[in-house]
N, C-alpha and C positions, 0 to 999 in steps of 0.2 A: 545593765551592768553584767557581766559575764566575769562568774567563777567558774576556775575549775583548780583543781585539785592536782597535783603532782605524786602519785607515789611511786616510790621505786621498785622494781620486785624486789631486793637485798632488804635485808633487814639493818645488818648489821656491817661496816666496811673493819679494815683488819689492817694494821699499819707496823712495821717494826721501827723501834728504836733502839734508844740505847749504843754505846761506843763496841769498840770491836770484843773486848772479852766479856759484856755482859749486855746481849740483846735481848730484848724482850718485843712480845705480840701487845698491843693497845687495840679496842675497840672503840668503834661508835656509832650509834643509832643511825639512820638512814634518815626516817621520819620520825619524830616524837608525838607524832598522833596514835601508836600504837604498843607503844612500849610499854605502858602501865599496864597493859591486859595478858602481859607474855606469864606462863612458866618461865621453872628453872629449867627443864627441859626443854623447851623450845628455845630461851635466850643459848643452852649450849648448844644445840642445832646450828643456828644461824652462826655461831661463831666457829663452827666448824666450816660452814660453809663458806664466810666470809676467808677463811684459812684457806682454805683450796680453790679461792680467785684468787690469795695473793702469792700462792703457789706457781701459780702459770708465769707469774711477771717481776717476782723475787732472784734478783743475784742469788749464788751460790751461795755466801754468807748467812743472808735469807731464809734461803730453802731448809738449811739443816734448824735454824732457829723454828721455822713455819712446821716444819715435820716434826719437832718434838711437840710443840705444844698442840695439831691433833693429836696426836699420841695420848698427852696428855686428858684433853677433851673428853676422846674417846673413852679412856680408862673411866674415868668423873662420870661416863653417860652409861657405863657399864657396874657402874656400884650403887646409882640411882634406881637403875632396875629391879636389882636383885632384891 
């Protein structure tokens, strides 16, 4: 019998929704063999990451939605620190 295992390197994939004047970012795990062992730092890592793949391949509409909320991210990963 041959297993083998799939993981992705992405942790996390990043999708917008939502109608034209109220879009929002949604997340989702990759793999859920690894999720229970994350931080809150690392879960916000990966969703910044996941953010700047869906950067490169987001419409315009998109991009301003995807740029706030690293923004936002960032800011949340910048009060965690301190």
């Amino acid at each position: 019998m041959n297993i083998a295992t799939q993981e992705s390197p992405f942790t996390m994939v990043a999708k917008t929704c939502g109608c034209r004047d109220k879009r929002a970012v949604t997340y989702s795990f990759v793999d859920v063999y690894h999720n229970l062992c994350l931080d809150k730092r690392e879960i916000i890592l990966a969703q910044v990451e996941a953010c700047e793949r869906l950067l490169r391949t987001g419409t315009d509409e998109d991009k301003r939605t995807v740029q706030k909320e690293i923004t936002e991210l960032k800011i949340a990963l910048g009060l965690m620190s301190q």
